[in-house]
C-alpha positions as semicolon CSV with decimal commas, in nm:
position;residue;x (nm);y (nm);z (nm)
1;X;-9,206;-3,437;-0,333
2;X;-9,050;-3,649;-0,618
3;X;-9,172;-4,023;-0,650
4;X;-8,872;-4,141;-0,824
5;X;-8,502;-4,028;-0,824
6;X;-8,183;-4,180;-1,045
7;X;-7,879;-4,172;-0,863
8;X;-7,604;-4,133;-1,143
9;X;-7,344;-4,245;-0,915
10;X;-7,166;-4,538;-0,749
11;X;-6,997;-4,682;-0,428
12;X;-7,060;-4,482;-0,097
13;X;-7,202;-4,159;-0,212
14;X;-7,445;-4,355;-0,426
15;X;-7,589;-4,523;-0,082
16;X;-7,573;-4,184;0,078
17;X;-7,827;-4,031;-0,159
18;X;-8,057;-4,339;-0,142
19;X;-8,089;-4,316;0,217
20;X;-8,210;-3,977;0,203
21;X;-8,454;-4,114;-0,050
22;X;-8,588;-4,346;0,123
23;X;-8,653;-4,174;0,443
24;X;-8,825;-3,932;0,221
25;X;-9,021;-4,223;0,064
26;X;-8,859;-4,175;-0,270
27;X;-8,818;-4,468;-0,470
28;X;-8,429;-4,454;-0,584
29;X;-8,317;-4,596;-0,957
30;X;-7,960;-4,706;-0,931
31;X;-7,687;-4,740;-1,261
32;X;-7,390;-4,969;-1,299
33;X;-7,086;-5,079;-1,499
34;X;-7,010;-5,388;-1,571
35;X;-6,724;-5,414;-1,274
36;X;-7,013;-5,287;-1,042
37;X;-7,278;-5,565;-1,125
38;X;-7,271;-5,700;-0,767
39;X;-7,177;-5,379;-0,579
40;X;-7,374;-5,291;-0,252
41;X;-7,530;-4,954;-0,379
42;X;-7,641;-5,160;-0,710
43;X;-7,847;-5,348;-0,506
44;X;-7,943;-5,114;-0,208
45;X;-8,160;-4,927;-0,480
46;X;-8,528;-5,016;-0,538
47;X;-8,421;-5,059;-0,896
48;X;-8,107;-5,062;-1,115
49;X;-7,965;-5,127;-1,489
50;X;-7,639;-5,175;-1,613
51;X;-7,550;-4,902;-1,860
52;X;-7,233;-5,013;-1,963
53;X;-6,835;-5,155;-1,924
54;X;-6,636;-5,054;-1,629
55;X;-6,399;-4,765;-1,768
56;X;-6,634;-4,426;-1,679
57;X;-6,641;-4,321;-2,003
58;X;-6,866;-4,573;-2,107
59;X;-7,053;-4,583;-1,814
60;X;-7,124;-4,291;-1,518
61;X;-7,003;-4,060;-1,763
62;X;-7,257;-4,213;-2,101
63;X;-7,495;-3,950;-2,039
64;X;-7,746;-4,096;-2,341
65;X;-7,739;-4,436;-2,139
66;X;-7,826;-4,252;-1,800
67;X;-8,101;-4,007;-1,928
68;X;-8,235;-4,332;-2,123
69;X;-8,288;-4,494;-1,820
70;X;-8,446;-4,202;-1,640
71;X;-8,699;-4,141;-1,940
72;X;-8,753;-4,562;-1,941
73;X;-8,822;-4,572;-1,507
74;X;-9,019;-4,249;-1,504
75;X;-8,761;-4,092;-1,257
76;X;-8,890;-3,725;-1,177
77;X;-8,526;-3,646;-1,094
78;X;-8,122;-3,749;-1,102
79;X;-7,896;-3,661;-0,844
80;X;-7,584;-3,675;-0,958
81;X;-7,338;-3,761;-0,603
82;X;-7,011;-3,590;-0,660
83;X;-6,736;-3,613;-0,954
84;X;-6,851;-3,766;-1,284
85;X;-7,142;-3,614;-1,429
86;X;-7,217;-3,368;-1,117
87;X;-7,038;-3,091;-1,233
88;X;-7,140;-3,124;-1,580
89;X;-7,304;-2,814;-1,725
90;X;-7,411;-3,019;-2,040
91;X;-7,549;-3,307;-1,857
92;X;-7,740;-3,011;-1,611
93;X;-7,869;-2,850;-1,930
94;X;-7,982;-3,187;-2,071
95;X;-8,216;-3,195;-1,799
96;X;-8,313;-2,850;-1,828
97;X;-8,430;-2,919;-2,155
98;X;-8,590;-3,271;-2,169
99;X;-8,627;-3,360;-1,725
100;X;-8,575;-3,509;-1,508
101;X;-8,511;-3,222;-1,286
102;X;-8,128;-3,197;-1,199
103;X;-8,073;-3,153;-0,839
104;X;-7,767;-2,927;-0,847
105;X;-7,738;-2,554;-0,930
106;X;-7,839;-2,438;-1,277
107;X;-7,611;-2,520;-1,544
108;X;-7,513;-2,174;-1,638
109;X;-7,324;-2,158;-1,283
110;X;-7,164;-2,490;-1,306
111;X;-7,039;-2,343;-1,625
112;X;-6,922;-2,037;-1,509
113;X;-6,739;-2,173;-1,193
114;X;-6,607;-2,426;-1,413
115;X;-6,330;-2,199;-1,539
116;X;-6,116;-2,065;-1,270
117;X;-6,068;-1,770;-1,471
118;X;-6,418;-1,673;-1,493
119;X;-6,498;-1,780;-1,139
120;X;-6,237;-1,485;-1,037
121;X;-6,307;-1,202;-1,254
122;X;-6,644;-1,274;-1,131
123;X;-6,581;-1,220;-0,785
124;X;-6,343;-0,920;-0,816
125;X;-6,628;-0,775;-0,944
126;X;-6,846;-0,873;-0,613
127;X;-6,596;-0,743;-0,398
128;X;-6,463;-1,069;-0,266
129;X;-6,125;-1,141;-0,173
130;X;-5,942;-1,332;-0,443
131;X;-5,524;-1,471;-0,452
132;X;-5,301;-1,238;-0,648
133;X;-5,234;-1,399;-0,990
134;X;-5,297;-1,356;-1,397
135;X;-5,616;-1,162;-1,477
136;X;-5,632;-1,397;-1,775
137;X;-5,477;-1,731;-1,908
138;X;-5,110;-1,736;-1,972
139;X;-5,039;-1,915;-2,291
140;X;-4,661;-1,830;-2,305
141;X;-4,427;-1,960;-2,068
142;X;-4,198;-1,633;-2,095
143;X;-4,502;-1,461;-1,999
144;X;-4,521;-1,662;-1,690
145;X;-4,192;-1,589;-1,585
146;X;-4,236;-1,200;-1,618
147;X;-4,529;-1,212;-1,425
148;X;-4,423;-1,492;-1,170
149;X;-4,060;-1,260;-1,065
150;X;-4,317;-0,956;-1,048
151;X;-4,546;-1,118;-0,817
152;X;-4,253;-1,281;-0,665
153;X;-4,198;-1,704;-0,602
154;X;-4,322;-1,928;-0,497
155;X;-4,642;-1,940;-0,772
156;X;-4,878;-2,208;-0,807
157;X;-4,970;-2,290;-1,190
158;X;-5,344;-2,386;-1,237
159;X;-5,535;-2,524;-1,483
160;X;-5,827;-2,326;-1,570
161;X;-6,101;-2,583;-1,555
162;X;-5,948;-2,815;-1,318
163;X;-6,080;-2,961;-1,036
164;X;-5,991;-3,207;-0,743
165;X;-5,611;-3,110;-0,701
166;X;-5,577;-3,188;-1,124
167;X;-5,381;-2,976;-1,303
168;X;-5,192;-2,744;-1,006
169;X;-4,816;-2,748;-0,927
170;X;-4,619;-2,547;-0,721
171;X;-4,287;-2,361;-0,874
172;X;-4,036;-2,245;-0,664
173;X;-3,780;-2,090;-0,842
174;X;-3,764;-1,978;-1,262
175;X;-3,615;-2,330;-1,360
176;X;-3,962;-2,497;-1,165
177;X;-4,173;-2,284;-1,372
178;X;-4,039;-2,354;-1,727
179;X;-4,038;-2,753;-1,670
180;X;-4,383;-2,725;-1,478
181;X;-4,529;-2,509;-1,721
182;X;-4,547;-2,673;-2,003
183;X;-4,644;-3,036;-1,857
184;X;-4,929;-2,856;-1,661
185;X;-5,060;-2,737;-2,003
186;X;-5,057;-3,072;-2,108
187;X;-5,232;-3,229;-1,825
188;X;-5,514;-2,965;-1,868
189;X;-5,593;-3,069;-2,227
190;X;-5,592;-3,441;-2,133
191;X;-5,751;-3,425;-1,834
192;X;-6,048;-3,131;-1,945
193;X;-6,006;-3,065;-2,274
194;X;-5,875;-2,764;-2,219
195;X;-5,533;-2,689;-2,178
196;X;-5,505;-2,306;-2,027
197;X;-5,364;-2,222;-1,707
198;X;-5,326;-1,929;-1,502
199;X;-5,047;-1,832;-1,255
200;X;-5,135;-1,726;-0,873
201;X;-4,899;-1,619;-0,577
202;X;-4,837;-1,956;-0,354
203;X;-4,941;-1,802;-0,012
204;X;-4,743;-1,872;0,240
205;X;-4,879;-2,135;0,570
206;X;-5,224;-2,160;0,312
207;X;-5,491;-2,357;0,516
208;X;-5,801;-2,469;0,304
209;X;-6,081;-2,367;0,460
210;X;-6,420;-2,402;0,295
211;X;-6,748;-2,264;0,395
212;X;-7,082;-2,480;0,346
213;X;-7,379;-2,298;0,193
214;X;-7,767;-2,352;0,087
215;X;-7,977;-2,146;-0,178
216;X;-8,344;-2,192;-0,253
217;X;-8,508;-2,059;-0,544
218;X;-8,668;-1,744;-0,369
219;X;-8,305;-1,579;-0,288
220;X;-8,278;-1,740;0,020
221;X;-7,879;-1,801;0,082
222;X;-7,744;-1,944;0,402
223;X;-7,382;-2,093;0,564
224;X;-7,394;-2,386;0,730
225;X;-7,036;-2,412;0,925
226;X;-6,663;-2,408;0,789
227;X;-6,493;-2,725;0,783
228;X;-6,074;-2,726;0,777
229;X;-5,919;-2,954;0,463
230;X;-5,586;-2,855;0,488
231;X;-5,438;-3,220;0,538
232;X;-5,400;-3,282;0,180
233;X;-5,174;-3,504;-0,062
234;X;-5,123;-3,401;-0,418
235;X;-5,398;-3,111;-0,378
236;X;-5,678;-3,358;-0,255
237;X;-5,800;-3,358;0,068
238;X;-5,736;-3,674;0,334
239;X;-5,888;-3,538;0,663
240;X;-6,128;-3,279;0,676
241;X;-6,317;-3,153;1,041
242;X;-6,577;-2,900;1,150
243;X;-6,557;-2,608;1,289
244;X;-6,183;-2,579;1,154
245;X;-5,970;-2,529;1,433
246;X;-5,898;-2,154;1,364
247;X;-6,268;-2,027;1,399
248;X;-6,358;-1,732;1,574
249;X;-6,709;-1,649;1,575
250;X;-6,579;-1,291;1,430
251;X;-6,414;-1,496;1,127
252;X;-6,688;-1,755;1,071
253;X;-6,926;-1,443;0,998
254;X;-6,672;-1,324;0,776
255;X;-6,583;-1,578;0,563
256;X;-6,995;-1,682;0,602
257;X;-7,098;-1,377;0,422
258;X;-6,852;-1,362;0,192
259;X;-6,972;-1,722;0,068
260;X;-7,342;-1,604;0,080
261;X;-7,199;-1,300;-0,138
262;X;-7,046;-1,515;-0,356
263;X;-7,339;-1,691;-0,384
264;X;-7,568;-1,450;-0,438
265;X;-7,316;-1,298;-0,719
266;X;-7,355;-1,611;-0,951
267;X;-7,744;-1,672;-0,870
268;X;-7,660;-1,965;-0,686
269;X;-7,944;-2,230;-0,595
270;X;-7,918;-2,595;-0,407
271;X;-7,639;-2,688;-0,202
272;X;-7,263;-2,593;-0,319
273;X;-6,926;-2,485;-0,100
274;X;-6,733;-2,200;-0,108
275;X;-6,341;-2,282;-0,079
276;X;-6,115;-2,030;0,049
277;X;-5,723;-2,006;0,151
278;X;-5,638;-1,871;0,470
279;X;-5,317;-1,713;0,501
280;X;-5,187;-1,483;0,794
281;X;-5,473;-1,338;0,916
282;X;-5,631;-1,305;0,579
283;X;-5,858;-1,508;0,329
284;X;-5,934;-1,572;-0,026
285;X;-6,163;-1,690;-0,259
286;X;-6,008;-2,029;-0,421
287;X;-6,361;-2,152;-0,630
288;X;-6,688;-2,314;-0,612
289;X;-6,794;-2,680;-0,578
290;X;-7,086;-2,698;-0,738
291;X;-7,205;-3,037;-0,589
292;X;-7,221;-3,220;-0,267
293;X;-6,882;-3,228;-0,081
294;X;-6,726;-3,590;0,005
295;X;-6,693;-3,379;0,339
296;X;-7,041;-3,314;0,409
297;X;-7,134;-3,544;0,643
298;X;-6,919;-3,323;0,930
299;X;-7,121;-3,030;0,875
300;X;-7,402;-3,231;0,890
301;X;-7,301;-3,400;1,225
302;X;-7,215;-3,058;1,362
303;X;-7,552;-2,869;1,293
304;X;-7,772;-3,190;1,269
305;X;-7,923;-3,053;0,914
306;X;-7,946;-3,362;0,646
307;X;-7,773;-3,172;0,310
308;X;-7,910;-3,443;0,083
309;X;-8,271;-3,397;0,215
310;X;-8,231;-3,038;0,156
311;X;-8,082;-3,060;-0,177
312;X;-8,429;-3,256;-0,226
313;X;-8,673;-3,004;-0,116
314;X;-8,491;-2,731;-0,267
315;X;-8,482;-2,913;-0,615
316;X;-8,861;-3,004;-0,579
317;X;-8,918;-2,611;-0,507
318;X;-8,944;-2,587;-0,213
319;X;-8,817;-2,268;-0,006
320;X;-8,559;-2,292;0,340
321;X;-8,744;-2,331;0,657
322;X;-8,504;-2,192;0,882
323;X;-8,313;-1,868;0,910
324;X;-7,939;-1,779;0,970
325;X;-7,971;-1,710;1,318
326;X;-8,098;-2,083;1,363
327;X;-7,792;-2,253;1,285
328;X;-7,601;-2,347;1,556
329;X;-7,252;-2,550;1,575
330;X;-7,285;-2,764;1,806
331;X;-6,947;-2,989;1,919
332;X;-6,630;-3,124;1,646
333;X;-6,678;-3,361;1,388
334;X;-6,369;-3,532;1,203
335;X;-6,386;-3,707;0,877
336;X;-6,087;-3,955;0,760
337;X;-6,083;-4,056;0,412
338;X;-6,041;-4,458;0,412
339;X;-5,894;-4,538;0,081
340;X;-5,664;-4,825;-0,050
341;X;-5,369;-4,699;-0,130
342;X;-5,051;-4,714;0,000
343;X;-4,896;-4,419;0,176
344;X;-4,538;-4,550;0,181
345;X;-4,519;-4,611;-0,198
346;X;-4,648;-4,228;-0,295
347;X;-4,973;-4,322;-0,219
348;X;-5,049;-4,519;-0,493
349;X;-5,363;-4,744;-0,510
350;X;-5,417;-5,074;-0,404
351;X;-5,743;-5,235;-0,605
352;X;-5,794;-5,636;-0,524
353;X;-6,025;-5,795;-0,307
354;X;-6,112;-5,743;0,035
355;X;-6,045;-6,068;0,212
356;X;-6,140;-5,927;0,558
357;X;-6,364;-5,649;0,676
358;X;-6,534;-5,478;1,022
359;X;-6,595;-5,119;1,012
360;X;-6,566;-4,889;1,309
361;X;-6,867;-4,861;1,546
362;X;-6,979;-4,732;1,858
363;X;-7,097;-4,356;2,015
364;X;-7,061;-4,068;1,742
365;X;-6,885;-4,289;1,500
366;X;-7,059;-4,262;1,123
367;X;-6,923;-4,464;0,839
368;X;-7,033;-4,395;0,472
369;X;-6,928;-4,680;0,293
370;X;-7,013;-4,914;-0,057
371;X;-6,760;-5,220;0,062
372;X;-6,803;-5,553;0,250
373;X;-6,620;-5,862;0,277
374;X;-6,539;-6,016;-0,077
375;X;-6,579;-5,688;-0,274
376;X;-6,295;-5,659;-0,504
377;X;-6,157;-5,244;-0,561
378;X;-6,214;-5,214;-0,821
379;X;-5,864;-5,035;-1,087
380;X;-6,139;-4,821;-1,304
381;X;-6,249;-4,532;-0,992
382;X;-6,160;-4,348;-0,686
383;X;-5,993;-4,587;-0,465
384;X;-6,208;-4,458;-0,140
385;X;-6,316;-4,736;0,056
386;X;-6,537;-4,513;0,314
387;X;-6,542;-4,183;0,497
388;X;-6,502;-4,265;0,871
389;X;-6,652;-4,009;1,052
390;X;-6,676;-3,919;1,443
391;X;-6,803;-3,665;1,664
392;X;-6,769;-3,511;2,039
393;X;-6,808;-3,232;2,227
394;X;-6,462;-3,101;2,200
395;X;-6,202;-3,160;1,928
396;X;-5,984;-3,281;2,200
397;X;-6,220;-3,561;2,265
398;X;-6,326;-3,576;1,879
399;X;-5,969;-3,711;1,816
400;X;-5,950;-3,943;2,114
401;X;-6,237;-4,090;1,949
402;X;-6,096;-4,129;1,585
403;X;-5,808;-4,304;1,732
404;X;-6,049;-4,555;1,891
405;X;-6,229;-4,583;1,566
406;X;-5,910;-4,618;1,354
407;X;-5,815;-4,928;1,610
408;X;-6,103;-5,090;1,527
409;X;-6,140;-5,037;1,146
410;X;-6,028;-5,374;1,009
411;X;-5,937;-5,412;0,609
412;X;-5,750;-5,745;0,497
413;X;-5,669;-5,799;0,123
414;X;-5,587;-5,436;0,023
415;X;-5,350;-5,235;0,163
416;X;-5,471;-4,882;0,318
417;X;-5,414;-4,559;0,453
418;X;-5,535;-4,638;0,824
419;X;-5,150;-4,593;0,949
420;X;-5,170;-4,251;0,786
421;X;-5,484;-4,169;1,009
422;X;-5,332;-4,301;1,277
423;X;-5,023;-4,123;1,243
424;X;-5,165;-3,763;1,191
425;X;-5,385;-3,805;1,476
426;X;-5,072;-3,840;1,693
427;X;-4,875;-3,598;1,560
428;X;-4,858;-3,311;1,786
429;X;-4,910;-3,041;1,536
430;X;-5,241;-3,127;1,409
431;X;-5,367;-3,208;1,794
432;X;-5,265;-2,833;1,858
433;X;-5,418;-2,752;1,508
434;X;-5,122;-2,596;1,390
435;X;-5,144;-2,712;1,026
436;X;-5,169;-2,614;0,677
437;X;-5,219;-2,795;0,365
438;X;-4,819;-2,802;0,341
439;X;-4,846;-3,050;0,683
440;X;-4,777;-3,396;0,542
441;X;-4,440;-3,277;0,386
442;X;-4,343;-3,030;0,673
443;X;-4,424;-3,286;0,964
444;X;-4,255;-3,568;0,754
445;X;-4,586;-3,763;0,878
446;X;-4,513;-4,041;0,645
447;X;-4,175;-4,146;0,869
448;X;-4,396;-4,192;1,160
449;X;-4,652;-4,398;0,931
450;X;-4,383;-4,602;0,862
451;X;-4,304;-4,678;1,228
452;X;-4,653;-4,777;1,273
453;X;-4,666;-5,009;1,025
454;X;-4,345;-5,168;1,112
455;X;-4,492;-5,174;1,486
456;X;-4,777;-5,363;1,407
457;X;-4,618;-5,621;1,198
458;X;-4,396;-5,665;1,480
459;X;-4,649;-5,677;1,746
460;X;-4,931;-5,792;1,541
461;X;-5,122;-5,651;1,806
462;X;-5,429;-5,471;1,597
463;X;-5,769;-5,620;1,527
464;X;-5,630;-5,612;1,155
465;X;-5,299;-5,821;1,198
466;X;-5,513;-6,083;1,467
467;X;-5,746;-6,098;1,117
468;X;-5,429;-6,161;0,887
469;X;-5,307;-6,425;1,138
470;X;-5,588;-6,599;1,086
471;X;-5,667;-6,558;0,732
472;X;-5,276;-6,722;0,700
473;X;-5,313;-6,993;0,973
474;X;-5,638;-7,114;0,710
475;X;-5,436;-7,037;0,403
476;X;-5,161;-7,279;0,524
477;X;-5,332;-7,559;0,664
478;X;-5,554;-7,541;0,356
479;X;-5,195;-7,583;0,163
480;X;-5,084;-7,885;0,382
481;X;-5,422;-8,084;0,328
482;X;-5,405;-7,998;-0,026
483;X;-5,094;-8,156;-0,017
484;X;-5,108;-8,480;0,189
485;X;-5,419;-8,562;-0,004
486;X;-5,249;-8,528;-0,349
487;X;-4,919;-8,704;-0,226
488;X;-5,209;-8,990;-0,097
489;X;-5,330;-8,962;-0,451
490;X;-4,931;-9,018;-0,582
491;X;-4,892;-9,286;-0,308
492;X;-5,281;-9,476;-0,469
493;X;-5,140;-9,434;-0,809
C-alpha cells in the first residue's frame, strides 16, 4: 500500500481523505493558500506547505506548486478530493508521466467525459439511454431555434464542458432561447475555456438520480446503490439520500447495469458516478463524475463500504474483493449540505467568521466538516460549511432524525441554510418523496423558510438563537464597561 499520499484539496473533503489514510497507515501531505494557513485540514495532516495566495488559481489549481511538493515529500500518490484539480485530465496525465500515481480514472476518460458532447455520442453508441437533443454543438442561435420548435419547448441549453450546474439554463419559449443563448455561450468560455453548447429536450418532472460505481484494473465493474439529488438550486444539489425514494429492486438493476455499461464503454477504473434523469417511467444518461461525489458518504452509510479506502486499493492495484451479489442496501441515509449562504437573498453566500459553533451528534448522525469556532469563511471557495449526514432504518425515521440533527446544529456569525433543511424536511411533498429537481420553485419552499426564520427570531427558542442571546448579552455589557471606564478616564482627566 502507498506510504505517503498528497491530498490536493481543502476544507472537509480534504479531512475526509486523510482519515482514510490514516486508518490505512498512510502518512497524508496536506497544501494550503494563504487564507487557509490555520485551517483544520492544514493541520490534521502529518505534513503540509503553503503553495500559494488564496484565489485558486494560484493555489489548489498551481499544479507546478502541487506536483513540486509531491516530488519534494516523496508522496507515492495525490488524491485529488472533488472540484479543482480532480477532474483535470492534464493534471491526471502529469502524473501519468512523471508520478505520483493519480488516484482517479485515467486521464483519457476524464477527458472524454469532460465534453458533454463526446460523453453522449459515446453512449449512443453503447446502447444507453441518452435525452433527446443536438448530435453536435450549436454555434448559431437560429440553429437553436429550428431545432428547439422541432424537438418542441421547454429545452435546456448546456455548456459542453460544464460541470456543477455551470453553464445550463432552461428556455421556455423562442424569446428565452435567443437571450439565454448567447449569455450561456459566454459563461462557457469564461468559466471552461470553451464556449460551445448543445441544446437537449427539458424533460418534464426530471428527478436526478445517480448511480454509484467501482472499477478495478482487471475489468471488474460494480454499483454500489442510487442516491436521489433532485433537491437542487441553480443546478447544484442541496439534499441528496440513499436509496432514492423511487427504487424498485427491478429499476435499481436497471439503471445499475446501465452504469456498469457505461462504465465498461469508456474503460472506466477507480471510483466515479453515473448521473441519470428520471422522467415518467423512463431514464437517461446525463454524464459522468469522474471523482468522488460530495454525496458519498450516504452510499457509504447505506452499504457500510469506505469509497476512499477503495479508491486506495484500487489505485495501488489492487483488484475488488467482493462481488455484485454482495452488496446489500441496508436502511436510508440523508445528506444536507450545510453551507453559509442565505436562502432568502437568492442564496447568496455569507463568508465572515464563525462566532459560535456545535455540530450535530448522537445515533446515526455523521458530520464531514473543516470548521470550528473562530474560523473565518473564507470569500475565495465553496461556501460549504459541512455535509450533515444521518441514517435509520426507514426513510420515515431517517428524516425524523435530520430534524433532530438540524435542531441541534448551532452556527453563530454567518448566516446559513439550516432553515432551508428544516423547511424541506417538513414539507409534505418531499416526506411522501414526491419531488423533482423543479421542487424548491414548485413547493415555494423558500416562503416556509421564511416563516421559520421569522419564528425563531420571535421565539428565540433554538440552541442557535439561546447562543446569539448570549454572544449579545457579552457584546453589550462589554460596551457598557468600555464605557464607564473611559467616561472614569474623562471624569480623572
Amino acid at each position: 500500500m502507498f506510504k505517503k499520499v498528497l491530498v490536493a484539496n481543502r476544507g472537509e473533503i480534504a479531512i475526509r481523505v486523510m482519515r482514510a489514510c490514516r486508518e490505512l497507515g498512510i502518512s497524508t501531505v496536506g497544501v494550503y493558500s494563504e487564507a487557509d494557513k490555520n485551517a483544520l485540514f492544514a493541520k490534521y495532516a502529518d505534513e503540509a506547505y503553503l503553495i500559494g495566495p488564496a484565489p485558486s488559481s494560484q493555489s489548489y489549481l498551481n499544479m507546478a506548486a502541487i506536483l513540486a511538493v509531491s516530488k519534494n515529500t516523496g508522496s507515492d500518490a495525490i488524491h485529488p478530493g472533488y472540484g479543482f484539480l480532480s477532474e483535470n485530465p492534464s493534471f491526471a496525465k502529469c502524473c501519468e508521466e512523471e508520478g505520483p500515481i493519480f488516484i482517479g480514472p485515467p486521464s483519457h476518460v476524464i477527458a472524454e467525459m469532460g465534453n458533454k458532447i463526446r460523453a453522449r455520442h459515446l453512449m449512443m453508441k453503447a446502447g444507453v439511454p441518452v435525452v433527446p437533443g443536438t448530435k453536435d454543438a450549436v454555434d448559431d442561435v437560429d440553429e437553436a431555434k429550428v431545432f428547439a420548435e422541432n424537438i418542441g419547448y421547454p429545452v435546456i441549453i448546456k455548456a459542453s464542458a460544464g460541470g456543477g450546474g455551470i453553464g445550463m439554463k432552461v428556455a421556455h419559449c423562442r424569446e428565452e432561447l435567443v437571450t439565454t443563448f448567447g449569455s450561456t455561450r459566454q459563461m462557457a468560455g469564461s468559466a471552461f475555456g470553451d464556449s460551445s453548447v448543445f441544446i437537449e429536450k427539458y424533460l418534464e418532472e426530471p428527478r436526478h438520480i445517480e448511480i454509484q460505481i467501482l472499477a478495478d484494473s482487471y475489468g471488474n465493474t460494480i454499483y454500489l446503490s442510487d442516491r436521489e439529488c433532485s433537491i437542487q438550486r441553480r443546478h447544484q444539489k442541496l439534499i441528496e439520500e440513499a436509496p432514492s425514494p423511487i427504487m424498485t429492486p427491478e429499476l435499481r438493476v436497471q439503471m445499475g447495469e446501465a452504469a456498469v455499461k457505461v462504465a465498461k464503454a469508456i474503460g472506466y477504473v477507480n471510483a466515479g458516478t453515473v448521473e441519470f434523469l428520471y422522467s415518467r417511467g423512463d431514464f437517461y444518461f446525463l454524464e459522468v463524475n469522474t471523482r468522488l461525489q460530495v454525496e458519498h458518504g450516504i452510499t457509504e452509510m447505506v452499504t457500510g463500504i469506505d469509497i476512499v479506502k477503495e479508491q486506495l486499493r484500487i489505485a495501488w492495484g489492487e483488484k475488488i474483493d467482493f462481488l455484485q451479489e454482495d452488496i446489500c442496501i441496508n436502511g436510508h441515509a440523508i445528506e444536507c449540505r450545510i453551507n453559509a449562504e442565505d436562502p432568502l437573498n437568492d442564496f447568496a453566500p455569507s463568508p465572515g467568521k464563525i462566532r459560535g459553533y456545535r455540530s450535530a451528534g448522537g445515533p446515526g448522525v455523521r458530520v464531514d466538516s473543516g470548521v470550528h469556532t473562530g474560523y473565518t469563511i473564507s470569500p475565495y471557495y465553496d461556501s460549504m460549511i459541512s455535509k450533515l449526514c444521518v441514517w435509520e432504518r426507514t426513510r420515515d425515521l431517517a428524516i425524523a432524525r435530520m430534524e433532530r440533527a438540524l435542531y441541534e446544529y448551532v452556527v453563530v456569525g454567518v448566516k446559513t441554510n439550516i432553515p432551508f433543511h428544516k423547511a424541506v424536511m417538513r414539507n409534505p411533498d418531499f416526506r411522501s418523496g414526491d419531488i423533482t429537481t423543479a421542487f424548491i420553485e414548485d413547493n415555494k419552499i423558500l416562503e416556509s423558510v421564511e416563516e421559520i426564520v421569522k419564528s425563531e427570531a420571535e421565539k428565540g427558542d433554538t440552541l442557535a438563537s439561546a447562543i446569539e442571546a448570549k454572544d449579545k448579552k457579552v457584546a453589550a455589557i462589554t460596551a457598557a464597561v468600555y464605557a464607564y471606564v473611559s467616561m472614569a478616564q474623562k471624569m480623572q482627566r
